[in-house]
C-alpha positions as CSV (number, residue, x, y, z in Angstrom):
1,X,0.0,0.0,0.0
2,X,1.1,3.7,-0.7
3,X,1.0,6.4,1.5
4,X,-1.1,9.3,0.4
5,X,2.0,11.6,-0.5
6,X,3.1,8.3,-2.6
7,X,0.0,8.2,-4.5
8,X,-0.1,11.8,-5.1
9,X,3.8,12.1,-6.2
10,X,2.4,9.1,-8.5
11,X,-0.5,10.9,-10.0
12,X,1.3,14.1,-11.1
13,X,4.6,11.8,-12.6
14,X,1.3,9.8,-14.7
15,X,-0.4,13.8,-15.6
16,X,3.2,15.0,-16.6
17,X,3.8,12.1,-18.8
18,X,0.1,12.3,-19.9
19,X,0.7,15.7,-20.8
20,X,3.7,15.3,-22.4
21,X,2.2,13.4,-25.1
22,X,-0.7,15.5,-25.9
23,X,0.0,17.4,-29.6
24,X,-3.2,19.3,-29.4
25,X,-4.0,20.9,-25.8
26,X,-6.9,23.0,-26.5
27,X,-8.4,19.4,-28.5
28,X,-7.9,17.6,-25.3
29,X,-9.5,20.4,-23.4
30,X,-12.1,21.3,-25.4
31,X,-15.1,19.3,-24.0
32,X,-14.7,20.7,-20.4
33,X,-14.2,23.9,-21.7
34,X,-17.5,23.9,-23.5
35,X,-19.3,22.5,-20.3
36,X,-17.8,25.5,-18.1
37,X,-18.9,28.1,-20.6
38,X,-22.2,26.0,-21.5
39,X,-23.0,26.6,-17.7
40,X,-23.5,30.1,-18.0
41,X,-25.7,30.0,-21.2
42,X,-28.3,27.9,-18.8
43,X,-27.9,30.0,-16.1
44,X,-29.3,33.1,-18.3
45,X,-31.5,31.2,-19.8
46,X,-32.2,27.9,-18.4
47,X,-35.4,27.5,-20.8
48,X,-33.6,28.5,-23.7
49,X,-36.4,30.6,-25.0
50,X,-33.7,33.5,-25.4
51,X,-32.6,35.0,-29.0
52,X,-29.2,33.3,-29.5
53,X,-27.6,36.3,-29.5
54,X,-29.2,37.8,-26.6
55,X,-28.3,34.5,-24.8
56,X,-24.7,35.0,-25.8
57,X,-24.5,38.4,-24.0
58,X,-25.8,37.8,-21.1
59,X,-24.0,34.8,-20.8
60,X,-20.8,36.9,-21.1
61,X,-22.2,39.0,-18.3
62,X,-22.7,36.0,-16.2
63,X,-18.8,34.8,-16.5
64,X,-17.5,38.4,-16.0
65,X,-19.2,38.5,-12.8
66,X,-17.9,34.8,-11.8
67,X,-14.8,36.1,-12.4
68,X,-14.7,39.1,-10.5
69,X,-16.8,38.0,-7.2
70,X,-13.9,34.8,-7.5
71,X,-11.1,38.0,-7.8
72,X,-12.9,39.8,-4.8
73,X,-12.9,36.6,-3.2
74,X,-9.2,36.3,-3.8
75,X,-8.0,40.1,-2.8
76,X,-10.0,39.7,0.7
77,X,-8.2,36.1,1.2
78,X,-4.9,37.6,0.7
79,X,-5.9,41.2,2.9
80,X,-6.7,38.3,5.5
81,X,-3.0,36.8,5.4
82,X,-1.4,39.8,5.5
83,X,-3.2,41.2,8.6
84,X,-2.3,38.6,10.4
């Protein structure tokens, strides 16, 4: 049996090979980066009774602000560490 440090040491040597065969990243990425941004297209409009279009830019909205409440997030996590 491994310890847990042994397992994970042997999971990043297997992601690091893994990754050092891969020709095409954004191919091997692809699918879960349509899922993430296919998230926030049914989160504007779970119905999908919205003009393509329309659907489109709110969806952008939606991502900006995940982004920026995760950045917020972020800035008050590090104001944290440094006051104390």
């Amino acid at each position: 049996m491994r310890s847990p440090e042994q397992r994970s040491l042997a999971a990043r040597v297997a992601v690091h090979a893994s990754w050092a065969q891969t020709t095409d990243r954004t191919a091997r990425t692809a699918p879960g980066t349509k899922a993430f941004l296919d998230r926030f297209e049914r989160q504007v409009d779970p119905d999908g009774q919205l003009d393509p279009a329309e659907r489109a830019r709110r969806a952008a909205h939606a991502r900006k602000a995940y982004f920026l409440a995760l950045a917020l997030k972020s800035a008050k996590a590090r104001a944290k560490r440094k006051a104390s």
